[in-house]
Biopython code that builds the backbone (N, CA, C, O; Angstrom):
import numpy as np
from Bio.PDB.StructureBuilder import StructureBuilder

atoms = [
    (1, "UNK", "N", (-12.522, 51.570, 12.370)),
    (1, "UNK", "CA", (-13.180, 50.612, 13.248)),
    (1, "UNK", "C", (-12.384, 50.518, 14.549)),
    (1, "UNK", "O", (-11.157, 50.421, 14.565)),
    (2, "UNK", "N", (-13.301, 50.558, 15.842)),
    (2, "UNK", "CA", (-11.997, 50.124, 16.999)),
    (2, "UNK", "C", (-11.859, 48.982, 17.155)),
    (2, "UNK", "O", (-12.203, 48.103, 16.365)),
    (3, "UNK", "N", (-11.294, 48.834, 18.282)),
    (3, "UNK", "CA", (-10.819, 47.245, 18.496)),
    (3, "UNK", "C", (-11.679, 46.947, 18.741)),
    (3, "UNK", "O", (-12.662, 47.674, 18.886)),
    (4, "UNK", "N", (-11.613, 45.080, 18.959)),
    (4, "UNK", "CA", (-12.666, 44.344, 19.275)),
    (4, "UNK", "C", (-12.151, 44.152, 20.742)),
    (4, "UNK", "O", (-11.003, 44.284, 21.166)),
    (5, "UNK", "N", (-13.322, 43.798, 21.420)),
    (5, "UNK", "CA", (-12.873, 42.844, 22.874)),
    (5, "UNK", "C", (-13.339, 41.830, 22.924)),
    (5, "UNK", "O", (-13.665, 41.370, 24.018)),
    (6, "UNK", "N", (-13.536, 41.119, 21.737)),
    (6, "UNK", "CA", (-14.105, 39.502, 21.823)),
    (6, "UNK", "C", (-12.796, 39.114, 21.255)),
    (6, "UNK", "O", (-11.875, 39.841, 20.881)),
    (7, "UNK", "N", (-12.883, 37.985, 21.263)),
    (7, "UNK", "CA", (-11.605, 36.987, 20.683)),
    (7, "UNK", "C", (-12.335, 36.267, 19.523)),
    (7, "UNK", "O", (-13.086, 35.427, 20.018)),
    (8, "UNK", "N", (-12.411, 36.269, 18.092)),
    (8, "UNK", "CA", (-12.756, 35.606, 17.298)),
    (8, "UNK", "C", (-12.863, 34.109, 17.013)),
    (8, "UNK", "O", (-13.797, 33.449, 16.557)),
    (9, "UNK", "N", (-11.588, 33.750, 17.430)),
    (9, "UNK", "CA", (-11.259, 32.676, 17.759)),
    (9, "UNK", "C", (-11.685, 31.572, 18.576)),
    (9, "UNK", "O", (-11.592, 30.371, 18.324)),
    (10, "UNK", "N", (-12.338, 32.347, 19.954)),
    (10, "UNK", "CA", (-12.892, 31.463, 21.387)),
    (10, "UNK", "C", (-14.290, 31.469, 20.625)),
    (10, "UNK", "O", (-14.938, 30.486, 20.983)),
    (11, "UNK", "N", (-15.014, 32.295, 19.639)),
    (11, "UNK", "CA", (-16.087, 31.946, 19.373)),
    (11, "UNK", "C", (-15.985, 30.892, 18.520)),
    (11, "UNK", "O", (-16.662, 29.918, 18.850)),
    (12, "UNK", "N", (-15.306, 30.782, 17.462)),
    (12, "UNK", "CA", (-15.195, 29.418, 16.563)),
    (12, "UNK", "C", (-14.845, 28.086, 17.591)),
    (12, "UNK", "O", (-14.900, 26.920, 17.201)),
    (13, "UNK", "N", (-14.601, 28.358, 18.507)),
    (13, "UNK", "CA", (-14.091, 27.193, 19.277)),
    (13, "UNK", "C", (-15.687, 27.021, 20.125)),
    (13, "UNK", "O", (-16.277, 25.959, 20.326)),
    (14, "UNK", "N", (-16.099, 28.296, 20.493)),
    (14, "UNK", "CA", (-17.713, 27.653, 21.918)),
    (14, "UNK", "C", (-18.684, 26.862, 19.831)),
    (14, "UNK", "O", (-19.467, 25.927, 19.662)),
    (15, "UNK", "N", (-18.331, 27.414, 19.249)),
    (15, "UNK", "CA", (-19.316, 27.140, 17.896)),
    (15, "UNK", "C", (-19.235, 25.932, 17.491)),
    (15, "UNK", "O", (-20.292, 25.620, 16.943)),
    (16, "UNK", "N", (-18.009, 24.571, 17.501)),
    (16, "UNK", "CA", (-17.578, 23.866, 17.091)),
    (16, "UNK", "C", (-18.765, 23.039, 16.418)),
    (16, "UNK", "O", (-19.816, 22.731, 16.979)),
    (17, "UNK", "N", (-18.404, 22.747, 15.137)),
    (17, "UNK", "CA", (-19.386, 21.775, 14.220)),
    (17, "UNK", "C", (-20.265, 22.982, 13.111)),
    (17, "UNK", "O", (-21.007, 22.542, 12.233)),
    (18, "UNK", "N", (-20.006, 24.915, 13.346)),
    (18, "UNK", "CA", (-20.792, 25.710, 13.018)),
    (18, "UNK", "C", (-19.891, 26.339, 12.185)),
    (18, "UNK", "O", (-18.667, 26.326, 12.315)),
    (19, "UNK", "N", (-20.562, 26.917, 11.283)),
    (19, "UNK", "CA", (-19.120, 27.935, 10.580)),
    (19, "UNK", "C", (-20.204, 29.457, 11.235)),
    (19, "UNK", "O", (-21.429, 29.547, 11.310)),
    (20, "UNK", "N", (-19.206, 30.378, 11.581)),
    (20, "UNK", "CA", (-18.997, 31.720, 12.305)),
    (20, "UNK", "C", (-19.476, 33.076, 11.209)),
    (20, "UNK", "O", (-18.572, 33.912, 11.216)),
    (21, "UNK", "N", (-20.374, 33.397, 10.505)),
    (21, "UNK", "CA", (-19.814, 34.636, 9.748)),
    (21, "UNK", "C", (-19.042, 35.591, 10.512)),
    (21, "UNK", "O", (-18.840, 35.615, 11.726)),
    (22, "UNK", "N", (-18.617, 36.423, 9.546)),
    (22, "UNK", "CA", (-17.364, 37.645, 10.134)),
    (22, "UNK", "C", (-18.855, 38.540, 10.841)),
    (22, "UNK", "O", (-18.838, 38.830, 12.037)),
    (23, "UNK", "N", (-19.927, 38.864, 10.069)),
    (23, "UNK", "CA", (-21.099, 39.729, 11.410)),
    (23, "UNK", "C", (-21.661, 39.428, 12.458)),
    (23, "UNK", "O", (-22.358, 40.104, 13.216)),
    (24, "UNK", "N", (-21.214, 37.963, 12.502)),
    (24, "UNK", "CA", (-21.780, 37.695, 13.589)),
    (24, "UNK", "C", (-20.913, 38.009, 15.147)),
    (24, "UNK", "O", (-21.403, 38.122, 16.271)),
    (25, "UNK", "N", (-19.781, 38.075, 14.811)),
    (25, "UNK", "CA", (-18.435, 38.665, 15.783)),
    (25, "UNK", "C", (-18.517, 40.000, 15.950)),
    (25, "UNK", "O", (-18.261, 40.501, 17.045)),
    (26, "UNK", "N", (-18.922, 40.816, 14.773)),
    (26, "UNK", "CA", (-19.159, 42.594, 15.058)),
    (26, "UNK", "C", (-20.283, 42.580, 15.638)),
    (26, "UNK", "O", (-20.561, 43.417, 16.497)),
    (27, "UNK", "N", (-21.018, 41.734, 15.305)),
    (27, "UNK", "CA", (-22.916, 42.233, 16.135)),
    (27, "UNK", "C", (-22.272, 41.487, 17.734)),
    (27, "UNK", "O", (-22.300, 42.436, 18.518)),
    (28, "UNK", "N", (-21.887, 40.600, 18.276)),
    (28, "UNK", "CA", (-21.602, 40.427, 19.401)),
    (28, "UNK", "C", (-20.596, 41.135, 20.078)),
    (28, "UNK", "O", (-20.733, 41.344, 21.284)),
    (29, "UNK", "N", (-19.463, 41.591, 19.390)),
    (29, "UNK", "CA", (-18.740, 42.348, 19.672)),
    (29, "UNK", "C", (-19.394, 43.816, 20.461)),
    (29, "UNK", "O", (-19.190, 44.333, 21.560)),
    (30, "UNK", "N", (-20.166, 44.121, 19.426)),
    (30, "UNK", "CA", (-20.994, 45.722, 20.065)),
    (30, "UNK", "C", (-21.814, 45.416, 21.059)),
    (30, "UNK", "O", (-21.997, 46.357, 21.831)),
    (31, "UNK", "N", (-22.600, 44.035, 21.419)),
    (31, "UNK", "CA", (-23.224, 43.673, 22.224)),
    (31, "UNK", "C", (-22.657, 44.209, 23.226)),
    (31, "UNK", "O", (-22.966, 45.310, 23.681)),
    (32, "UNK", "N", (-21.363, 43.130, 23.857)),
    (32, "UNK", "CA", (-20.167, 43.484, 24.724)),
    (32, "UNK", "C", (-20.242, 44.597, 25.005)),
    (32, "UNK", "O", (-20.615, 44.921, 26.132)),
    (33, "UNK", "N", (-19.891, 45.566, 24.005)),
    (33, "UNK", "CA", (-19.299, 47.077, 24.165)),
    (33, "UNK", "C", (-20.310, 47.354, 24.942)),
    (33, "UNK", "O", (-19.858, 47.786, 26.003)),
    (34, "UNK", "N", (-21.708, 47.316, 24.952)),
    (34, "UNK", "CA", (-22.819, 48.328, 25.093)),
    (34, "UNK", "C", (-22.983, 47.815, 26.657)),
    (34, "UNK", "O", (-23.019, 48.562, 27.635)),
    (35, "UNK", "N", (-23.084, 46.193, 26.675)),
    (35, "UNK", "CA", (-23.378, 45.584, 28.344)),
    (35, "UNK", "C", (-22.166, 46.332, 29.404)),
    (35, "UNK", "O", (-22.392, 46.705, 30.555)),
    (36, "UNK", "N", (-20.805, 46.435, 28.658)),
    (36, "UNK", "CA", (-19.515, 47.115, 29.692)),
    (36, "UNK", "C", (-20.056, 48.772, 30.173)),
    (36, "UNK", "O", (-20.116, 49.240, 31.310)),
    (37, "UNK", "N", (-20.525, 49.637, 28.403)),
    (37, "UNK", "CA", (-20.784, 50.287, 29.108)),
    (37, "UNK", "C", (-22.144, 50.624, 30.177)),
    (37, "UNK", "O", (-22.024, 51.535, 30.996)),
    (38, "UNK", "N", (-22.867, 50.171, 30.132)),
    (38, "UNK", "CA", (-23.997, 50.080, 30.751)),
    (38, "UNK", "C", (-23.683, 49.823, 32.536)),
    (38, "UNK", "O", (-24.052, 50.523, 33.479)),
    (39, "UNK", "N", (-22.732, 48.336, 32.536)),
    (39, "UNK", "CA", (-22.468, 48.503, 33.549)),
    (39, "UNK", "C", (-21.790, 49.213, 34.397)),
    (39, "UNK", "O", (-21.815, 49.134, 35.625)),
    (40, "UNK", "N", (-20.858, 50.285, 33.376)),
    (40, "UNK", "CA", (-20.117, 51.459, 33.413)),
    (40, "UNK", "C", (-20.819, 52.471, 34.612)),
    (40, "UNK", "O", (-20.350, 52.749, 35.716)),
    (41, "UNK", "N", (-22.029, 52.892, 34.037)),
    (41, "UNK", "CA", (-22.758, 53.228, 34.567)),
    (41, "UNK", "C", (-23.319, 53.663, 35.216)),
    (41, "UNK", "O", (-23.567, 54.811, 35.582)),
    (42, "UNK", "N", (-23.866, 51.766, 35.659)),
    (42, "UNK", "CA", (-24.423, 51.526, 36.959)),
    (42, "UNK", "C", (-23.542, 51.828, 37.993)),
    (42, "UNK", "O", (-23.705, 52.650, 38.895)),
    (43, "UNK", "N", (-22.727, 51.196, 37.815)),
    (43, "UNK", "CA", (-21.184, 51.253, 38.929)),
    (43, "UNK", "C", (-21.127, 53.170, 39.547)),
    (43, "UNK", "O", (-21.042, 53.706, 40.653)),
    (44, "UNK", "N", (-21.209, 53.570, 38.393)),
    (44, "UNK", "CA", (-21.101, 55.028, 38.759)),
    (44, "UNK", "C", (-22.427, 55.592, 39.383)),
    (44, "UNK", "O", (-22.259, 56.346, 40.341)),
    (45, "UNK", "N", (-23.495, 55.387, 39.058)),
    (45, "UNK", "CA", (-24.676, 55.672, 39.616)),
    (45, "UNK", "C", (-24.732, 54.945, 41.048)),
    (45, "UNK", "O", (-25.525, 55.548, 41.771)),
    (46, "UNK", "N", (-24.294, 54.124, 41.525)),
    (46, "UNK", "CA", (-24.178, 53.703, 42.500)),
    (46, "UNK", "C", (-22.640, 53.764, 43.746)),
    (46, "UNK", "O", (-22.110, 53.052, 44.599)),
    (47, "UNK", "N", (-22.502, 54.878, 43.217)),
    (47, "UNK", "CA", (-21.089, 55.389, 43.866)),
    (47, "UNK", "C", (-19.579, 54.513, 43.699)),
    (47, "UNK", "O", (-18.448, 54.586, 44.180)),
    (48, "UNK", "N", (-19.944, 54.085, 43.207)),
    (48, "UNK", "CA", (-18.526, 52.688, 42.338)),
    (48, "UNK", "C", (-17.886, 53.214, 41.384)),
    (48, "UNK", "O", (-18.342, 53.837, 40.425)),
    (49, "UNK", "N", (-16.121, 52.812, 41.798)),
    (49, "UNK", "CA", (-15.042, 53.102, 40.683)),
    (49, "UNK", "C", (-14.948, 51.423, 40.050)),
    (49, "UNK", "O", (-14.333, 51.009, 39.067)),
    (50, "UNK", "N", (-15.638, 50.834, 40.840)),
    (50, "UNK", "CA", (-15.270, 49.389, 40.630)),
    (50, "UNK", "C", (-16.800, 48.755, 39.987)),
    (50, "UNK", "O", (-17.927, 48.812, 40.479)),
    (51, "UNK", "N", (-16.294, 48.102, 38.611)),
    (51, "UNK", "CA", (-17.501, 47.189, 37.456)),
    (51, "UNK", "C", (-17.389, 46.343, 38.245)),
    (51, "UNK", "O", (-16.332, 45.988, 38.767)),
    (52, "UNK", "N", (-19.004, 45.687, 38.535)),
    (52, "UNK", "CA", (-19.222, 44.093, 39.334)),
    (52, "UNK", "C", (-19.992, 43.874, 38.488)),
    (52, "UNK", "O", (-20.776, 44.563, 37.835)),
    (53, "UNK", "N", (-19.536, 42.097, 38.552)),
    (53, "UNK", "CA", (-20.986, 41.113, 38.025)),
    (53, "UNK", "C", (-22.368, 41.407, 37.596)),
    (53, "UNK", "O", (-23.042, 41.217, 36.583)),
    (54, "UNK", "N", (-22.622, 42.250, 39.427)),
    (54, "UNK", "CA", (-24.294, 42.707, 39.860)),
    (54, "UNK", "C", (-24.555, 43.891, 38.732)),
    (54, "UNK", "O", (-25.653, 44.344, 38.410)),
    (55, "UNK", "N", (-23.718, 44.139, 38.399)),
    (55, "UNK", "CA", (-23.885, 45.732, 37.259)),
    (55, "UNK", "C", (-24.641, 45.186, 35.665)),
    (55, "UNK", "O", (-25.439, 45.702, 34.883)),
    (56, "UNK", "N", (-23.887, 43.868, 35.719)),
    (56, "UNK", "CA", (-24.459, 43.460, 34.347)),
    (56, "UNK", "C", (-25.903, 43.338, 34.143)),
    (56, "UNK", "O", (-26.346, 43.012, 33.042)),
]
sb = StructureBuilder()
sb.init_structure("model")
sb.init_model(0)
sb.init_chain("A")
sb.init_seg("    ")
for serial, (resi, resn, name, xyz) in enumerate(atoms, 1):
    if name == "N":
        sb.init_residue(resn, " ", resi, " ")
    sb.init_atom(name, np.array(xyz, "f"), 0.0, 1.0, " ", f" {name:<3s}", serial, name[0])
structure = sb.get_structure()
């Protein structure tokens, strides 16, 4: 498995009063992955070394 780039933790905390399953952190987790690379991308399709906001 690779790393995550969510913090498990900041989600139990935006969740407060909710209990978290552990899939619900991998299904958002890959979310993440897929929106970075996407905006990956764009950035590149649009002559950019540099990810912006507008990419998301």
């Amino acid at each position: 498995m690779s790393e995550s780039v969510i913090v498990k933790t900041k989600i139990k905390e935006m969740a407060q009063g909710y209990n978290v399953s552990s899939d619900f952190a991998d299904a958002l987790d890959e979310k993440v992955k897929q929106l970075i690379k996407d905006a990956i991308r764009r950035a590149e399709a649009n002559g950019r070394k540099t990810v912006m906001s507008k990419d998301l």
